[in-house]
C-alpha positions in Angstrom: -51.6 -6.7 68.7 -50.5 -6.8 65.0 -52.3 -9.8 63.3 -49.9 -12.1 61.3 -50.1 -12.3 57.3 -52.5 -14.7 55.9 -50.8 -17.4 54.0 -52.5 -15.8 50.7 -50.3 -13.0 51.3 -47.3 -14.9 52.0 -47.7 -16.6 48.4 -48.5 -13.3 47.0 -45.5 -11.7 48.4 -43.1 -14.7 47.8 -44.5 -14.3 43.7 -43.2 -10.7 43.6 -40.0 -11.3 45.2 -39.1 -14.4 42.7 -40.3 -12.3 39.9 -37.9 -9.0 41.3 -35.1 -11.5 41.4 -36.1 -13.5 37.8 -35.7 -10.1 36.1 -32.8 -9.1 38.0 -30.9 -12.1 36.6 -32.3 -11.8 33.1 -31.0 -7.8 33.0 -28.0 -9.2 34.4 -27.7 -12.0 31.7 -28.1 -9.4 28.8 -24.4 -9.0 27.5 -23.6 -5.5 27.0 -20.8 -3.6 25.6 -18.3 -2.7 28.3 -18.2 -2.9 32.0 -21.4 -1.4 33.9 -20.4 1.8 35.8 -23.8 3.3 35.9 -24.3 5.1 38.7 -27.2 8.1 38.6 -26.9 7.5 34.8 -28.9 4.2 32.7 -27.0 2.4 30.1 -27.9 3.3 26.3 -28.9 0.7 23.9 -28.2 0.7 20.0 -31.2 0.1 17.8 -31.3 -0.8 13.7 -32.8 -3.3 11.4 -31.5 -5.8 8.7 -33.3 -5.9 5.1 -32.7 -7.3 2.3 -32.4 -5.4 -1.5 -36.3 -6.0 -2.0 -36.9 -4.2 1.7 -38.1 -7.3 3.6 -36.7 -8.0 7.3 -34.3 -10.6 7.4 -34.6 -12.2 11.3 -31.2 -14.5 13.4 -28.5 -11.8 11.9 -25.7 -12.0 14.0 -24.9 -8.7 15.5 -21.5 -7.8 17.2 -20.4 -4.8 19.2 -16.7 -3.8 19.7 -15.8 -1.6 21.9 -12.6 -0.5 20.4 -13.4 0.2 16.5 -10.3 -1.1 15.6 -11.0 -4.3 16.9 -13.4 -4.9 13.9 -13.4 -7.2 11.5 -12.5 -5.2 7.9 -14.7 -6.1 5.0 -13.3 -9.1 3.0 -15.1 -8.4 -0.2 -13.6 -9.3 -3.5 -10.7 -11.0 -1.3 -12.5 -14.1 0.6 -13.3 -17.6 -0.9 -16.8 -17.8 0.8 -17.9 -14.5 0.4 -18.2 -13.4 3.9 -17.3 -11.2 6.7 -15.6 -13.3 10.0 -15.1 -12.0 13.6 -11.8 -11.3 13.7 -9.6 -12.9 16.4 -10.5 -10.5 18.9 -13.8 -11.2 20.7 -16.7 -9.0 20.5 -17.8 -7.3 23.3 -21.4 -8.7 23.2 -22.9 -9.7 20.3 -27.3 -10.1 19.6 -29.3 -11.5 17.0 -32.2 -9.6 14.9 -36.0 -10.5 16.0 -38.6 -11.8 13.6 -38.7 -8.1 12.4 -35.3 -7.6 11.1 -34.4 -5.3 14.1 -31.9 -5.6 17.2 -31.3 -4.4 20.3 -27.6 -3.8 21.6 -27.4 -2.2 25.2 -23.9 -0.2 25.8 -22.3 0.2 29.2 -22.7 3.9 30.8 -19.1 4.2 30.6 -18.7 3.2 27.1 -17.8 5.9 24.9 -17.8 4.0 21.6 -19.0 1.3 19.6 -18.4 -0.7 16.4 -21.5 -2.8 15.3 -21.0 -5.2 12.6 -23.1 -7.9 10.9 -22.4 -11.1 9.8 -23.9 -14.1 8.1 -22.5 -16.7 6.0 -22.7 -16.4 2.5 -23.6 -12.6 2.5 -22.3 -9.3 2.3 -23.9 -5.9 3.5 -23.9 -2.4 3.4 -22.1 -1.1 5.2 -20.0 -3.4 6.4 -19.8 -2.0 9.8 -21.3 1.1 11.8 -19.5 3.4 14.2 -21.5 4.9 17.2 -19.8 7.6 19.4 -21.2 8.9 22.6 -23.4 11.9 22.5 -24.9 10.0 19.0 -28.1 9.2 18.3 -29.0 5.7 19.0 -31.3 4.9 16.5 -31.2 3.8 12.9 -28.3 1.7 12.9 -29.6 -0.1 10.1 -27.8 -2.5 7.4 -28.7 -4.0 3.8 -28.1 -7.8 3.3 -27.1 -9.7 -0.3 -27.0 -13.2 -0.3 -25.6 -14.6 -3.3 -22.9 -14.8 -6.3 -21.3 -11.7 -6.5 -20.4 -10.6 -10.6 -17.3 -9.9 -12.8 -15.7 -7.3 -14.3 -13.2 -7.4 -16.4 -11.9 -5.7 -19.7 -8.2 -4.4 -21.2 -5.6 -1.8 -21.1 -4.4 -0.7 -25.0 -1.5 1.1 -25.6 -1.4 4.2 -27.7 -1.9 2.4 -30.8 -5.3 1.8 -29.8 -7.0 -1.8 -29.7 -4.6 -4.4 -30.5 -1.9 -3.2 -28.7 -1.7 -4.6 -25.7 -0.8 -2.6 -22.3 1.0 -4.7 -19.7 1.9 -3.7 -16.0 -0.8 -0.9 -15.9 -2.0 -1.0 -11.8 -6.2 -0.8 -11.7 -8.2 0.3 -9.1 -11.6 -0.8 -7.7 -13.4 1.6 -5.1 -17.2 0.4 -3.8 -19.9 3.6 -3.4 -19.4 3.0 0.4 -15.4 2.8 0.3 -15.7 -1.0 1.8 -13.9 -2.4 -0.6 -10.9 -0.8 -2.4 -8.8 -3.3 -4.2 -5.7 -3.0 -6.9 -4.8 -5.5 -9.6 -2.3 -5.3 -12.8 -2.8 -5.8 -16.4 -1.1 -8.9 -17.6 0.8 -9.4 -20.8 -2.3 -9.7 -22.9 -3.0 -6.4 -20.7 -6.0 -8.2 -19.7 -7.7 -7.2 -16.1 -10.4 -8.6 -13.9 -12.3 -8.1 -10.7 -14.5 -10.9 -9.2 -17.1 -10.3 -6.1 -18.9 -7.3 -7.2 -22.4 -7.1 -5.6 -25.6 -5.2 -6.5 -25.6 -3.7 -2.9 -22.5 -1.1 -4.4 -21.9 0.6 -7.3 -18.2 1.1 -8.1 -15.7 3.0 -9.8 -13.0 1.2 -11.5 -9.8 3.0 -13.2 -6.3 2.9 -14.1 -3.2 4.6 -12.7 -3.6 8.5 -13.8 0.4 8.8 -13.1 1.5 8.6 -16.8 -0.3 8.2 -19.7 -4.5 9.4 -19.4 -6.6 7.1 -20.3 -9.7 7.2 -22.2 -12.0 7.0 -20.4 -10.5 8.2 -17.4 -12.7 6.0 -15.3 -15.7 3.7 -15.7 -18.4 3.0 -13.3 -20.3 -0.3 -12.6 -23.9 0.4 -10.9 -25.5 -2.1 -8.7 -24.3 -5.1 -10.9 -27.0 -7.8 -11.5 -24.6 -9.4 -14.2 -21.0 -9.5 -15.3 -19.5 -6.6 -17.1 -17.0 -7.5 -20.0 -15.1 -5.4 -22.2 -14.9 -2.2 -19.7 -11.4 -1.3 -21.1 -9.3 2.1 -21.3 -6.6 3.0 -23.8 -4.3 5.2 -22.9 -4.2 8.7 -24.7 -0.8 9.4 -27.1 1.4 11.2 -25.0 4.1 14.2 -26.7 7.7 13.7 -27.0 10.4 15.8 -25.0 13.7 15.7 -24.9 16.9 15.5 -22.0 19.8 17.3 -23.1 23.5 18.4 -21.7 27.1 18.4 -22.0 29.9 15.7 -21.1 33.0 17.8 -20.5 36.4 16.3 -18.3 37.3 17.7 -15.0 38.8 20.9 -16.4 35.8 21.7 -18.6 37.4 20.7 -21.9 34.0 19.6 -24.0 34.4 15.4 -24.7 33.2 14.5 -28.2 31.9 11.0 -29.0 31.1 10.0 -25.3 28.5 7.3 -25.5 25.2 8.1 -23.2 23.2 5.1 -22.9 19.6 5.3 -21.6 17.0 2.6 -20.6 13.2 3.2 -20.2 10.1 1.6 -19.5 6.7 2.0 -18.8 5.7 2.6 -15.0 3.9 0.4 -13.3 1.0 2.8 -11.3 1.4 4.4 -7.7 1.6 8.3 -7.2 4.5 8.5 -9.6 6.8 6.2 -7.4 9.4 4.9 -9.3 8.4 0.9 -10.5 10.6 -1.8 -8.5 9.8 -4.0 -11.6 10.1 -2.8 -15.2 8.2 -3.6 -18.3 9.5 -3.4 -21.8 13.1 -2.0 -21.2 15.0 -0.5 -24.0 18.3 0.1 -24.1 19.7 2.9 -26.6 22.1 5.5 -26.8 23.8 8.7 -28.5 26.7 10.1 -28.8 27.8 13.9 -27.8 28.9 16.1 -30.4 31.8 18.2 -30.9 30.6 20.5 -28.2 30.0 17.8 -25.6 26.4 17.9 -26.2 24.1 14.9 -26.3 20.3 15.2 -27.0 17.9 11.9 -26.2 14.3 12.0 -27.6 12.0 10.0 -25.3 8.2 9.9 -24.4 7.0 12.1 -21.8 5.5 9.1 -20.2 8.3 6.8 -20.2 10.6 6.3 -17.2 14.0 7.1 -18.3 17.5 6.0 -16.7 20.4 8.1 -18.3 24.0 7.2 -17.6 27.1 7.8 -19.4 29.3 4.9 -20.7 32.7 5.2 -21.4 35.3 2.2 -20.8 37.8 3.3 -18.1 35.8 6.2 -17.2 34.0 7.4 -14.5 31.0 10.2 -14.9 29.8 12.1 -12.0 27.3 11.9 -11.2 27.4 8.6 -12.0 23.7 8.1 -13.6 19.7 10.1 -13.6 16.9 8.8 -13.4 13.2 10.7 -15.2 9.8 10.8 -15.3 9.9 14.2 -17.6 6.5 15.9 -18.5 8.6 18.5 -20.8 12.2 18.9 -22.2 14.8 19.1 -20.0 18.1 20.7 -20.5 21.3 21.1 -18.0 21.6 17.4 -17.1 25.5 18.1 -17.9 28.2 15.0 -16.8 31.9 15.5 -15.6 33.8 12.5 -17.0 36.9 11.5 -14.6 39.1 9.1 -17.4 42.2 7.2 -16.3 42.6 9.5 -13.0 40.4 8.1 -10.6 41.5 6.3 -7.0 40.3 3.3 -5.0 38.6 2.6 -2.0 38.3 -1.0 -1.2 37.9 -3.5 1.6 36.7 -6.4 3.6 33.4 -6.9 5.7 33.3 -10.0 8.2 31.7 -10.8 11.1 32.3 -10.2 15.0 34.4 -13.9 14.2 36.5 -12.7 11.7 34.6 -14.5 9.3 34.2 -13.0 5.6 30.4 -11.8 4.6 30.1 -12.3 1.0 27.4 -10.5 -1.2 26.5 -7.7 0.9 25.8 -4.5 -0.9 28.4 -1.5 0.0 27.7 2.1 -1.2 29.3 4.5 -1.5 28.5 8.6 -1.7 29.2 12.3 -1.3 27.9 16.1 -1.9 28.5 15.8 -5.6 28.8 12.1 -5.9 25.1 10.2 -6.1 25.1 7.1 -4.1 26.7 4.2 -5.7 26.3 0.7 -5.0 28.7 -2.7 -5.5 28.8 -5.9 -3.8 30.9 -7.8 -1.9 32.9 -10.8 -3.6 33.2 -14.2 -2.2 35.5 -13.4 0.1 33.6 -10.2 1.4 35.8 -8.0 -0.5 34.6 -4.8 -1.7 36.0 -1.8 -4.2 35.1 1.2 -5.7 37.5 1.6 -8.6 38.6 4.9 -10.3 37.2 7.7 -8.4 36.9 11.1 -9.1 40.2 12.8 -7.2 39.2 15.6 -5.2 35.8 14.9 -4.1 34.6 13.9 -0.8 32.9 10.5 0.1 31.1 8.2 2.5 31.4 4.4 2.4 29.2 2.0 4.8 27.9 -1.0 4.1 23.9 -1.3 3.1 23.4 -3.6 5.8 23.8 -1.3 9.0 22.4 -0.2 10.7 19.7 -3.2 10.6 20.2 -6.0 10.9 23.4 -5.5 12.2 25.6 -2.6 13.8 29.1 -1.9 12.3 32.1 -0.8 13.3 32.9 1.6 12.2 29.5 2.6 10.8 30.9 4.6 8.2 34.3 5.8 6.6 34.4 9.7 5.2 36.8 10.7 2.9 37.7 14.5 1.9 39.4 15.8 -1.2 40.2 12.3 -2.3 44.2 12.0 -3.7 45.6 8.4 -3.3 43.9 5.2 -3.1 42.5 3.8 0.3 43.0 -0.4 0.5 42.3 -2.2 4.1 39.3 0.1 5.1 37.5 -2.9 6.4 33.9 -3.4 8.7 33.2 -5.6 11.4 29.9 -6.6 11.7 27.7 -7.7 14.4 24.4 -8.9 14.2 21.8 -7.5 16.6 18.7 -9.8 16.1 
């Protein structure tokens, strides 16, 4: 006959099965990064530490884990009031805190395949600003350098090709941290005065001005670990060479036009991959004449950005302007001057109500015709005046086809000979 348990071994037993079921709950209760779908496999966790510059463990870091990278928060440096980095709006998919030795622990689901960890503390930067782990990784050494405190400034001017003195307005400046966290873009003022605020000692950086048109000397300057502000870090811009844009006015018959006036406008880019500048600085206007052979020559800086357009009362030149960037002389840019001969194409654009849409831009083009732009009057009427005969064009408003659909949603014209009135759009908004 089987002797029952003595009660010491009841209690004994009853301890084992609450401590089985306390550590089932407190696995359960550790947040980790995705749903559990461990099966014959165990979950992974992410280890790292938190020092400061000087090396020591810094312990109650916050630590989050996305686990869709792009769910993390970007680096704010040089851009936030408080100096640090925030959880964006999406949540974190757990989240721990480092130990009294500086290090953490983040477990990962089995069935998570990556991982975004990022620090954050009030008040303080780090480096880097985040970490990426990918399955098949290591696991280990996902470490992070803290700075607490006032970051430093940097600032200095851009010269213009006279040197100091001379100042260089609208010239873009670029800021790029050793760790590619922070990469930040600001423009000389009128004094061609730049600064940068936020710079830690955590980062060097690189600082430098648009390489698009003039070089600079120096090209760049670098900023190591800053521990103070930097002043005076400023570039002048090397003395570009002079070219030249030259052609020929002639009519439509190819009879050479003496005394055509070509007027031209430049002005310094502002930077960007030699984009063309949506805002100019120091515009010029000049001109020349053409000679007796039609010729016209107009002596600029390499570096400038030119607009060349010829302007003759009660003329029309095709194409109608050019726009430069030149890097060497340039010759061919010839103009066919249409005077007196030209035709019309005009008309209304109003709404699906009949109602007239004033100042709305309308443009016009072709094969040998450069887009062309005018505007609607107060009444929504629109006209191109004195076009070239025997050219084809398109006319449709700038407007469609966002936000609104027209109809039609374009007019074509071919061999233009006689003046087109009434060639109106109806348009319909689609938002």
């Amino acid at each position: 006959m089987a002797l029952a348990p003595s009660e010491g071994t009841v209690m004994r037993n009853m301890r084992k099965v609450w401590i089985v079921l306390l550590l089932s709950l407190l696995v359960a209760a550790i947040p980790r990064c995705g749903v559990e779908t461990c099966r014959n496999e165990r979950p992974s966790v992410l280890d790292g530490c938190v020092e400061d510059g000087e090396g020591r463990p810094v312990a109650g870091v916050r630590i989050f884990g996305y686990v869709d990278p792009a769910d993390m928060p970007m680096p704010l440096l040089g851009s936030n009031v408080d100096k640090s980095l925030h959880v964006t709006e999406q949540e974190p998919a757990c989240s721990t805190r480092t130990d009294s030795s500086g290090c953490y622990s983040l477990p990962v689901g089995c069935g998570v395949r990556a991982i975004g960890v990022t620090p954050v503390r009030e008040e303080c930067v780090f480096a880097p600003a985040s970490r990426l782990w990918r399955q098949g990784n290591t696991l280990k050494g996902y470490d992070f350098t803290l700075y607490c405190g006032e970051g430093r400034l940097v600032d200095g001017h851009i010269w213009g090709r006279k040197g100091p003195g001379r100042p260089y307005p609208g010239v873009q400046v670029c800021i790029v941290s050793s760790d590619s966290s922070r990469r930040d873009y600001t423009v000389s003022d009128e004094d061609g005065y730049y600064f940068f605020h936020d710079l830690y000692p955590l980062f060097c950086y690189e600082i430098a001005p648009s390489t698009y048109c003039p070089q600079y000397e120096p090209a760049s300057r670098t900023v190591e670990h800053p521990t103070e502000d930097y002043h005076d870090q400023d570039f002048t811009a090397v003395t570009p060479q002079f070219v030249n844009i030259s052609g020929r006015v002639t009519d439509p018959y190819g009879t050479p036009l003496e005394g055509v006036t070509i007027e031209f406008s430049y002005r310094w880019p502002l930077a960007g991959d030699g984009e063309v500048p949506d805002t100019p600085t120091g515009m010029t206007q000049l001109s020349v004449e053409t000679d007796a052979e039609g010729r016209y020559r107009i002596p600029t800086i390499s570096c400038e950005y030119v607009e060349v357009s010829p302007a003759e009362p009660g003329c029309f030149a095709v194409p109608h302007s050019r726009s430069y960037g030149p890097r060497t002389d340039i010759d061919g840019e010839d103009y066919t001057l249409f005077c007196g001969e030209g035709y019309t194409i005009s008309g209304y654009l109003k709404n699906n109500h009949g109602e007239p849409m004033p100042d709305r831009s309308v443009r016009a083009s072709g094969p040998d015709f450069p887009s062309y732009q005018v505007r609607t009057d107060t009444h929504g009427r629109y006209e191109f005046a004195n076009l070239p005969w025997g050219l084809d064009y398109e006319v449709r408003p700038g407007c469609c086809p966002s936000p609104y659909t027209c109809n039609p949603d374009r007019r074509a014209y071919e061999d233009l000979d006689r003046d087109y009135v009434d060639q109106d759009f109806i348009l319909t908004r689609t938002d």
